[in-house]
DRENDRENMAR-969988 format. One record per residue (C-alpha): residue number from 1; x, y, z. Coordinates in steps of 0.2 Angstrom, whole numbers, plus 2048, in hexadecimal, padded with zeros to 3 digits. Layout:
<nodes>
+-----+-----+-----+-----+
:   i :  xx :  yy :  zz :
+-----+-----+-----+-----+
: NUM :   X :   Y :   Z :
...
+-----+-----+-----+-----+
</nodes>
This chain:
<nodes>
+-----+-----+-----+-----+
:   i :  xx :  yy :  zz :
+-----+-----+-----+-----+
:   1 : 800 : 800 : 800 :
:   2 : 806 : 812 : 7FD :
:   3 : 80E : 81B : 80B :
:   4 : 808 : 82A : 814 :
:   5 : 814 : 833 : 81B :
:   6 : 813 : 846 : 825 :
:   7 : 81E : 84F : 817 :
:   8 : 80F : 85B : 811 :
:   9 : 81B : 868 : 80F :
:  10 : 826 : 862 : 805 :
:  11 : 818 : 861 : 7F9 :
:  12 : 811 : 873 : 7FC :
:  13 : 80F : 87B : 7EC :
:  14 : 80E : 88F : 7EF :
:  15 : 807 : 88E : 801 :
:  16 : 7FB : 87F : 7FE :
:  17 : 7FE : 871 : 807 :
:  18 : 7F5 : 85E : 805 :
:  19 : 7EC : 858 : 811 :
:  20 : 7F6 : 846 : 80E :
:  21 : 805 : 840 : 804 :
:  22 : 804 : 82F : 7FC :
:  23 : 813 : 827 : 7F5 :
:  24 : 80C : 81A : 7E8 :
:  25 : 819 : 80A : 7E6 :
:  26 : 812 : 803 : 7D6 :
:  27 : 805 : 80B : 7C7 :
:  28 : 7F6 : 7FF : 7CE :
:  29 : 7F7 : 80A : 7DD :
:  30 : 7F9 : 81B : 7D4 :
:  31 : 7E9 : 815 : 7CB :
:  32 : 7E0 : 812 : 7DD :
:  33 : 7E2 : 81F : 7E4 :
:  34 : 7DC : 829 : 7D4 :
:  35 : 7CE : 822 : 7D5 :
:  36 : 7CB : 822 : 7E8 :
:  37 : 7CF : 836 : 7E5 :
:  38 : 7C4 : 838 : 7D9 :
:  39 : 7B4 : 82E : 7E2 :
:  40 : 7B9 : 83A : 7F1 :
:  41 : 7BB : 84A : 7E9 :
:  42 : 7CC : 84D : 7EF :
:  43 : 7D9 : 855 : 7E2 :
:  44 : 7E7 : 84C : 7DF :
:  45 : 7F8 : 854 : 7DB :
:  46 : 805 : 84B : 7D3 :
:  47 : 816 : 84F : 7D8 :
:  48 : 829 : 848 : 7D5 :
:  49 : 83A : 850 : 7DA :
:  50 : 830 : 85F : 7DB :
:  51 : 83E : 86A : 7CE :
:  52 : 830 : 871 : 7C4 :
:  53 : 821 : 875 : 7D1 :
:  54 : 823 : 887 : 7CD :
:  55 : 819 : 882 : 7BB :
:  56 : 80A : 884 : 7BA :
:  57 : 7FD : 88D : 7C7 :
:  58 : 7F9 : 886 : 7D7 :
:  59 : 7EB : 879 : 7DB :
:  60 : 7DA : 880 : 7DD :
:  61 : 7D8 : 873 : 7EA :
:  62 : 7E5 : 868 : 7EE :
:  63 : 7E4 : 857 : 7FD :
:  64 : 7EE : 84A : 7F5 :
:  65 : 800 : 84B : 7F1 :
:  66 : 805 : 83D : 7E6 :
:  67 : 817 : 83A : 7E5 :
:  68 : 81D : 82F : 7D9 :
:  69 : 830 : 82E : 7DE :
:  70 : 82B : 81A : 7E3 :
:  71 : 827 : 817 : 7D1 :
:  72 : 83A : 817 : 7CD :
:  73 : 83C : 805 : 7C5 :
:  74 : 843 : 7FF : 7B3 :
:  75 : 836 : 7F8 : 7AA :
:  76 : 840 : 7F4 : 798 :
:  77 : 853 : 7F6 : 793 :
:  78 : 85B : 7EF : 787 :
:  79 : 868 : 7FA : 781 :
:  80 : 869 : 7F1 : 772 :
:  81 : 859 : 7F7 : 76E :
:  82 : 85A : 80A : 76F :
:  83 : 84A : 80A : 77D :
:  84 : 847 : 80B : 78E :
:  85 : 837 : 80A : 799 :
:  86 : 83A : 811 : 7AB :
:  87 : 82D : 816 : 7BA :
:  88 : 829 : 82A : 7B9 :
:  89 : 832 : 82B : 7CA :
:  90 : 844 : 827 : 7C5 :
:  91 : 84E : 836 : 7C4 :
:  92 : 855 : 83D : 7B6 :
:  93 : 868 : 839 : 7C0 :
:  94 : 866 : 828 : 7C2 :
:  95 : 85D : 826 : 7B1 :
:  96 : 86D : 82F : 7A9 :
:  97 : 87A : 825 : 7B2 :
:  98 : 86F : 812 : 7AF :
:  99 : 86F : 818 : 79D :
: 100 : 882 : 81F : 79D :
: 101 : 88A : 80C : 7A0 :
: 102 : 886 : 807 : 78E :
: 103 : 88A : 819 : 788 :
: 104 : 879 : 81E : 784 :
: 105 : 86E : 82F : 78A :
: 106 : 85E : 836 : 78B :
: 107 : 860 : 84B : 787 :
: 108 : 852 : 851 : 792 :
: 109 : 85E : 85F : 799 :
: 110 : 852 : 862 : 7A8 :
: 111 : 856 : 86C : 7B7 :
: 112 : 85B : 864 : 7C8 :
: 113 : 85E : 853 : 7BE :
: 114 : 864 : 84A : 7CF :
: 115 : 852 : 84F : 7D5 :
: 116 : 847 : 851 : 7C6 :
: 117 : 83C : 841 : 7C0 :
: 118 : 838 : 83C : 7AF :
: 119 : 825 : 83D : 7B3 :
: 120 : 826 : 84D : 7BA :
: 121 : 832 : 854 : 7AB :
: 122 : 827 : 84D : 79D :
: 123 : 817 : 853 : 7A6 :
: 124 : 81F : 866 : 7A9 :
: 125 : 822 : 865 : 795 :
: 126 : 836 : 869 : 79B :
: 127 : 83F : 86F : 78A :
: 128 : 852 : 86E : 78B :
: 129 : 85D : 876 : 780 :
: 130 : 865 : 86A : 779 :
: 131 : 852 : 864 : 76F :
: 132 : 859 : 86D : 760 :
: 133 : 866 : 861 : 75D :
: 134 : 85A : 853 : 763 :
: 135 : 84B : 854 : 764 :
: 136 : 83E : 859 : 771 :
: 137 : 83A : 84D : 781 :
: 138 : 82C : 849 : 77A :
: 139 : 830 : 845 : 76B :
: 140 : 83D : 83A : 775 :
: 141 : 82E : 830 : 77A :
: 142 : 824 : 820 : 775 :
: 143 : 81A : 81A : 780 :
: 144 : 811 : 81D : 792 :
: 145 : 807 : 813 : 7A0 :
: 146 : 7FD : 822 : 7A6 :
: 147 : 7F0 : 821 : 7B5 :
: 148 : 7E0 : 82A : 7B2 :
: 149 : 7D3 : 832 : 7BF :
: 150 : 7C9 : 825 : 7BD :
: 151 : 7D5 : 816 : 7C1 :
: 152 : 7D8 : 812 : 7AF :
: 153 : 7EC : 80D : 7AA :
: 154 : 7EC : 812 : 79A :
: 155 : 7FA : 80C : 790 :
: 156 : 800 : 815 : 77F :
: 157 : 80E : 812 : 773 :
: 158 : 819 : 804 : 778 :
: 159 : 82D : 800 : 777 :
: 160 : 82D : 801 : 764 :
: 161 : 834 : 815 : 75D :
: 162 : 82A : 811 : 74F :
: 163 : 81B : 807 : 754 :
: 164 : 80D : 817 : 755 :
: 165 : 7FF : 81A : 749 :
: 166 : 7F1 : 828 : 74A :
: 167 : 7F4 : 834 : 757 :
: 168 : 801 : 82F : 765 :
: 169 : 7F9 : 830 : 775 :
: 170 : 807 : 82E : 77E :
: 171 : 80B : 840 : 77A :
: 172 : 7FA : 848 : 782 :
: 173 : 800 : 847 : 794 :
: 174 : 811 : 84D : 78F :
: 175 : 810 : 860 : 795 :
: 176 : 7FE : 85D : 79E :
: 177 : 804 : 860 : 7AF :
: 178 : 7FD : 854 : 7B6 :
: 179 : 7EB : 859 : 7B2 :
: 180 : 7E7 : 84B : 7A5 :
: 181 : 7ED : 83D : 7AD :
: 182 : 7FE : 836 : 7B8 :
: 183 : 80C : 831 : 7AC :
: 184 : 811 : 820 : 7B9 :
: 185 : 81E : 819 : 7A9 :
: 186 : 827 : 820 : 79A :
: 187 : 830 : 818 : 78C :
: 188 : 83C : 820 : 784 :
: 189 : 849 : 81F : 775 :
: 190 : 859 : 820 : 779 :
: 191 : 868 : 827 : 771 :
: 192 : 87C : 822 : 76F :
: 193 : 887 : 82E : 779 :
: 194 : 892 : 839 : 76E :
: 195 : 8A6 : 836 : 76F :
: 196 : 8A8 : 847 : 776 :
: 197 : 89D : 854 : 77F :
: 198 : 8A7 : 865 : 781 :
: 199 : 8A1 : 875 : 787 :
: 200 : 8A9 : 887 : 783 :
: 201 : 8A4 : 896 : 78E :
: 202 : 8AA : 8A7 : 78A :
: 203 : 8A7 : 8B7 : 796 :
: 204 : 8A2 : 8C5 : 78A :
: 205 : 8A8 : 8D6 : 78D :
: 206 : 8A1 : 8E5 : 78A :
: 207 : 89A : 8E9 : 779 :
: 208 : 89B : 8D6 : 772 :
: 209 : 88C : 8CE : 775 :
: 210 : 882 : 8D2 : 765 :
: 211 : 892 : 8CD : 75B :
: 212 : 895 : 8BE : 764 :
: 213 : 884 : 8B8 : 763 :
: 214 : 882 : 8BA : 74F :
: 215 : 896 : 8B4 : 74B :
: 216 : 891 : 8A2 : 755 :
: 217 : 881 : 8A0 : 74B :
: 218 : 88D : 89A : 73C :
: 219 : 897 : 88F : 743 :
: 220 : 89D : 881 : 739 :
: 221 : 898 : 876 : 746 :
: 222 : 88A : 876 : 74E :
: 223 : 887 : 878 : 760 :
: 224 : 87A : 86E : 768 :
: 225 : 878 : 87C : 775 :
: 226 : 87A : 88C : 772 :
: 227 : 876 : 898 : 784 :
: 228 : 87A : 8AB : 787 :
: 229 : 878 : 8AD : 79A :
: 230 : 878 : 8BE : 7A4 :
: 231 : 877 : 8BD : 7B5 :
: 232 : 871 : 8AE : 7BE :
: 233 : 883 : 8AE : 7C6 :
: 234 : 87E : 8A6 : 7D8 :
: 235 : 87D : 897 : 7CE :
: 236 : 888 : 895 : 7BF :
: 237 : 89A : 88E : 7C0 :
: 238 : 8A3 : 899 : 7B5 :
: 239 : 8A5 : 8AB : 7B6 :
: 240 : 89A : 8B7 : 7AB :
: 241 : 89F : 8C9 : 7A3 :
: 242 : 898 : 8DA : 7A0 :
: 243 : 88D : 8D5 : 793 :
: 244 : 88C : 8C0 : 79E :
: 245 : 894 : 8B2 : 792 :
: 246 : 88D : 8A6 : 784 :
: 247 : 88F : 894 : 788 :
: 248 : 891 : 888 : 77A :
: 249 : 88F : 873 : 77C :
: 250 : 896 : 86A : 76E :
: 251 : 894 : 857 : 76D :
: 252 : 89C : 849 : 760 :
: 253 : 8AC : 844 : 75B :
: 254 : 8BC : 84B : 762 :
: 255 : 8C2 : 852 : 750 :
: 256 : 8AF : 85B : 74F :
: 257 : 8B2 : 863 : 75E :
: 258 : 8C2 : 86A : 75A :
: 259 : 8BE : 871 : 74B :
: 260 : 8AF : 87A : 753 :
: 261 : 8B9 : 880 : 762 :
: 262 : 8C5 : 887 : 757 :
: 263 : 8B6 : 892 : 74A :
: 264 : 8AF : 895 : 75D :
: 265 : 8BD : 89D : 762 :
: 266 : 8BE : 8A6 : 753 :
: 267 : 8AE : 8AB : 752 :
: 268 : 8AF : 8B2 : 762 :
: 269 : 8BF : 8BA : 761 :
: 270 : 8BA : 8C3 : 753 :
: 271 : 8AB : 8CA : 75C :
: 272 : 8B7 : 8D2 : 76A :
: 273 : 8B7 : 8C3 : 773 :
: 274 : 8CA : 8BF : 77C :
: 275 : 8C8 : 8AF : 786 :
: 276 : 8BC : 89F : 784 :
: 277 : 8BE : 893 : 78F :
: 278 : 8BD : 87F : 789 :
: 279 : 8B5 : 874 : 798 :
: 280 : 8B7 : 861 : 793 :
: 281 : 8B9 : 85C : 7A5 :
: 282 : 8A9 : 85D : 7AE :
: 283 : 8A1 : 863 : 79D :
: 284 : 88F : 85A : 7A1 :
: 285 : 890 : 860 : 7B4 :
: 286 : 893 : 872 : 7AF :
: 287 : 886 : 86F : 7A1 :
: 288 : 879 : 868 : 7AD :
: 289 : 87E : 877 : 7BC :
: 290 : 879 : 883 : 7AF :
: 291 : 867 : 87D : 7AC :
: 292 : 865 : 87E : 7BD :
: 293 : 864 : 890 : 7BC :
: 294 : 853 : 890 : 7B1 :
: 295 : 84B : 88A : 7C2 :
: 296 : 856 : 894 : 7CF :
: 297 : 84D : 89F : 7DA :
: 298 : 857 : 8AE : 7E2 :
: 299 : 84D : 8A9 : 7F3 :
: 300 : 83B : 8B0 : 7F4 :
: 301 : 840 : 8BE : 7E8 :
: 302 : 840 : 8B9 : 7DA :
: 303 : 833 : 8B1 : 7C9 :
: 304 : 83B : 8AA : 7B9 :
: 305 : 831 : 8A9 : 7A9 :
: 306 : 834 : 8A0 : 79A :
: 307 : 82F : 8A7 : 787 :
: 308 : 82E : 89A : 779 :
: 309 : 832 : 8A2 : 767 :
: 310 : 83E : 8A0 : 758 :
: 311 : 852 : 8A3 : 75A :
: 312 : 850 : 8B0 : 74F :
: 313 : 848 : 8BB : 75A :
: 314 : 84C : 8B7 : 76A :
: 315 : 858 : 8C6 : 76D :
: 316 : 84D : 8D2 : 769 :
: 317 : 840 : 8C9 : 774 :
: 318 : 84D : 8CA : 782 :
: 319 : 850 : 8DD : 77E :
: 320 : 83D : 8E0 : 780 :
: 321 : 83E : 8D6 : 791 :
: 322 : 84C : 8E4 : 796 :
: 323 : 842 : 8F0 : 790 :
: 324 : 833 : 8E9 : 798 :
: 325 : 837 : 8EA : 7AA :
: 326 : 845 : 8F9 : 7A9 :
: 327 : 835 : 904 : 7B2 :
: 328 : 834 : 8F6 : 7C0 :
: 329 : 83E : 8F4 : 7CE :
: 330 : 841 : 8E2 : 7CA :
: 331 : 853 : 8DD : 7C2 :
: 332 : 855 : 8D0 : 7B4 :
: 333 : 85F : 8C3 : 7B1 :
: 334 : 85C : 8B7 : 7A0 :
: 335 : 862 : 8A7 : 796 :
: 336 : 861 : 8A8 : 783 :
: 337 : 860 : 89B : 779 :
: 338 : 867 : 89F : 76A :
: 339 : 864 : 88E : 762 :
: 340 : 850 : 889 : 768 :
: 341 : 84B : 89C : 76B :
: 342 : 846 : 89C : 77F :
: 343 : 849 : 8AB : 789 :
: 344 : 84B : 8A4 : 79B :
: 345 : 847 : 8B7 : 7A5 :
: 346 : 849 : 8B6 : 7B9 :
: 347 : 844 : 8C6 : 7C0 :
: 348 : 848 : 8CB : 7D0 :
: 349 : 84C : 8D6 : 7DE :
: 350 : 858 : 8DC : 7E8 :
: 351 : 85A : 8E5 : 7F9 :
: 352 : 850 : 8E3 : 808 :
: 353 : 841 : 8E6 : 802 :
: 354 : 82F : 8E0 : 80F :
: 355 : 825 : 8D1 : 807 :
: 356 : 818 : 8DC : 800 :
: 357 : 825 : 8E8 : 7FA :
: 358 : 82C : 8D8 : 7F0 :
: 359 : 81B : 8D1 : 7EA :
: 360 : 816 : 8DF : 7E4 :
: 361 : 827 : 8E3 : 7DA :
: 362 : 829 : 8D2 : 7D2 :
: 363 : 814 : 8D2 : 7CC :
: 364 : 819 : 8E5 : 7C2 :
: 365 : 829 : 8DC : 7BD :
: 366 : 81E : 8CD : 7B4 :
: 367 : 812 : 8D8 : 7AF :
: 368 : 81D : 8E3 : 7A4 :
: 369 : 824 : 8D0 : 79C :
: 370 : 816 : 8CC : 799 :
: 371 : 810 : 8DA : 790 :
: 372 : 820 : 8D8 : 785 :
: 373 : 821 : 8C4 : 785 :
: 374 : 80D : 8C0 : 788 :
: 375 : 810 : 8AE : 785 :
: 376 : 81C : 8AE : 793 :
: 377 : 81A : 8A1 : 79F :
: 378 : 820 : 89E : 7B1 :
: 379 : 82E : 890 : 7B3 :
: 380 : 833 : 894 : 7C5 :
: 381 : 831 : 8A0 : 7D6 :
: 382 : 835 : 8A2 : 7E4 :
: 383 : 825 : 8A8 : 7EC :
: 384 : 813 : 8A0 : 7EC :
: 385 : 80A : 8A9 : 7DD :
: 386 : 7FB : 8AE : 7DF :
: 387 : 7EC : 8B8 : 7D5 :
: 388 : 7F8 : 8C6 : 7D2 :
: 389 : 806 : 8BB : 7C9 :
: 390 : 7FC : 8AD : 7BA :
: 391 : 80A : 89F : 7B6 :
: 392 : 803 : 89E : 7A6 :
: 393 : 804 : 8AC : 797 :
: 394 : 7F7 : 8B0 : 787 :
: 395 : 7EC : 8A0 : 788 :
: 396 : 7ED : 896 : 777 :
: 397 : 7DF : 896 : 76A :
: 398 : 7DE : 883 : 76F :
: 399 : 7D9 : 887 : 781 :
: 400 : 7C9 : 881 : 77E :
: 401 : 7CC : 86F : 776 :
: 402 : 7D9 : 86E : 786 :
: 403 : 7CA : 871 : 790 :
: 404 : 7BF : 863 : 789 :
: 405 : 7CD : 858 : 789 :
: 406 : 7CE : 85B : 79C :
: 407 : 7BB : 858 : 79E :
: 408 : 7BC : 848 : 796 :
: 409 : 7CD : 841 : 79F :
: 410 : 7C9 : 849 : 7B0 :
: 411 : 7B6 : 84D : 7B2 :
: 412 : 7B6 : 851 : 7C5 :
: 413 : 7C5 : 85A : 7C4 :
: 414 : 7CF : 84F : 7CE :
: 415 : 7E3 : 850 : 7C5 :
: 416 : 7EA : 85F : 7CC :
: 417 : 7DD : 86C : 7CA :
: 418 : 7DF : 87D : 7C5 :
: 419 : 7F1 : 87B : 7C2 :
: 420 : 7F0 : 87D : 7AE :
: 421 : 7EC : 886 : 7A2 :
: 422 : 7DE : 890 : 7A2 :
: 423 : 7D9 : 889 : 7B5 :
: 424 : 7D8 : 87A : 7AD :
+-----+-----+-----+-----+
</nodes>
């Protein structure tokens, strides 16, 4: 049976705390409790390392935590096959370093991997910067054991990459939140590891980071991440600039690689840049700390949005954001993405400042985003929102097929109500 245990506030999700935690050990028991909720009336909130509850609003109502770190078995893995199906509870660590023994990988580039889940990052709809190059999670993804409101385990897809006709239902619950069902297995394609995987960070000085940005976008090689980062420097492990510092990730074979340092460094030089700095030792751990920062909170004082767009347009979309919030009070840090187009935006503030003095700063500080990036939507915060701050931007001309969708899945709004889209 599924342990209750008295760790309410672990799960507390912007000042709401469940009445009860349950900690489910296998998916029958997922689906009995779903349907015990649901008889019951009780909302059900399904949570997993917990590294991405700032998306998303919170629960309209909220009794049952469902964790769903127990669910943390290997189902599948031959690695001969390319697949693996694992529980939705496994961290992305220990999923990184099964798969790392055979020299394979899963590029989900989530935040907080040691913690993070691959339920909750495929339910979050996590997009890491590496999906240019590979492809997004879920297009990483063939097949699901979801349990339903009702009690249903529904099972999509299978172990096959190529075994899905019609539409892939799998898919439906990637990005859901939570609110369409709970993802209790994925199965996943899998991917060789690359020879080599080398990083090159350059602190840009004053006056060179337009130049540098545009001279890296013709590299003969192609970098499978491609950051410009200002600020955020509590977290990072390499210094920053004036103007921050552009971090490249380059992965393949050895001679690749050194012919891309060398147009890099180039590039940049040429741009006004004097140093870049090669990391092959520790590449993936410095790689990994600086995806942390998209979810670091500078304490209660801070809310980070992330703006979806094209590459092309993303520094101008950064500039609005500058623009935006220069009358505020709030400061600004940012991650640009040069090859996928996110703008990653933390505003925050500074000084000593009283609770409502803060509150109040940081809701005009999201306002004025929002005004420039309206499809901005909230990735992490460290305060409780409430009515003031929406974790969601401009709702989608789909809103209202979502909303049927939710009325057919979930009829008693049981999955983690309020948390969506639209209140869905």
């Amino acid at each position: 049976m599924p342990r209750a245990k008295a760790r309410a506030n672990v799960y507390e999700i912007d000042g709401r705390r469940p009445t009860r935690v349950v900690e489910p050990t296998n998916e029958q028991e997922v689906a009995d409790i779903l349907r015990a909720a649901d008889a019951a009336g009780d909302a059900v909130v399904p949570i997993g390392g917990g590294t991405l509850l700032g998306v998303g609003n919170p629960p309209r109502h909220y009794e049952i935590a469902l964790s769903t770190l127990r669910l943390d078995s290997v189902h599948v893995y031959d690695h001969r096959d390319l697949t693996i199906g694992a529980g939705a509870g496994m961290t992305l660590g220990h999923l990184a370093s099964l798969l790392a023994k055979h020299r394979q990988f899963v590029p989900l580039d989530a935040p907080r991997a040691a913690a993070a889940t691959l339920g909750g990052t495929l339910a979050a709809g996590w997009l890491g910067p590496r999906r240019a190059t590979y492809g997004r999670p879920r297009d990483l993804l063939i097949g699901t054991t979801t349990a339903l409101a009702d009690g249903t385990l529904a099972h999509a897809g299978g172990m096959v990459v190529k075994n899905v006709s019609g539409y892939d239902m799998s898919r439906l619950y990637v990005s859901s939140l939570g609110t369409l069902g709970v993802i209790t297995r994925a199965n996943l394609k899998i991917l060789p590891m690359p020879a080599a995987f080398r990083l090159t960070v350059a602190r840009l000085p004053e006056g060179t980071r337009a130049r540098a940005a545009a001279n890296v976008q013709g590299l003969d090689v192609e970098p499978t991440a491609a950051l410009l980062i200002d600020g955020f420097r509590e977290i990072l492990p390499f210094e920053l600039g004036a103007e921050g510092a552009i971090l490249l990730a380059f992965e393949g074979s050895a001679a690749a690689i050194e012919r891309a340092t060398r147009s890099v460094r180039s590039a940049l030089g040429s741009a006004g840049v004097p140093e870049t700095r090669i990391i092959d030792t520790g590449a993936h751990q410095t790689f990994a700390r600086t995806i942390d920062a998209y979810v670091a909170s500078v304490a209660e004082r801070s809310v980070t949005l992330r703006a979806l767009g094209l590459p092309d347009g993303v520094l101008k979309r950064e500039a609005a954001a500058r623009e935006g919030i220069a009358p505020t009070a709030a400061l600004l840090d940012t991650i640009v993405d040069l090859r996928c187009g996110d703008l990653i935006a933390r505003v925050f503030v500074d000084g000593k400042l009283d609770q409502l003095a803060v509150r109040g700063t940081l809701s005009d500080a999201v306002a004025a985003l929002r005004a420039r990036l309206p499809d901005a939507t909230v990735l992490a915060r460290g305060l409780a929102l409430e009515g003031d701050i929406d974790a969601w931007g401009t709702l989608p001309p789909a809103i209202d097929v979502m909303r049927d969708l939710k009325a057919r899945f979930d009829p008693r709004a049981t999955l983690a109500p309020g948390r969506f889209l639209g209140g869905i």
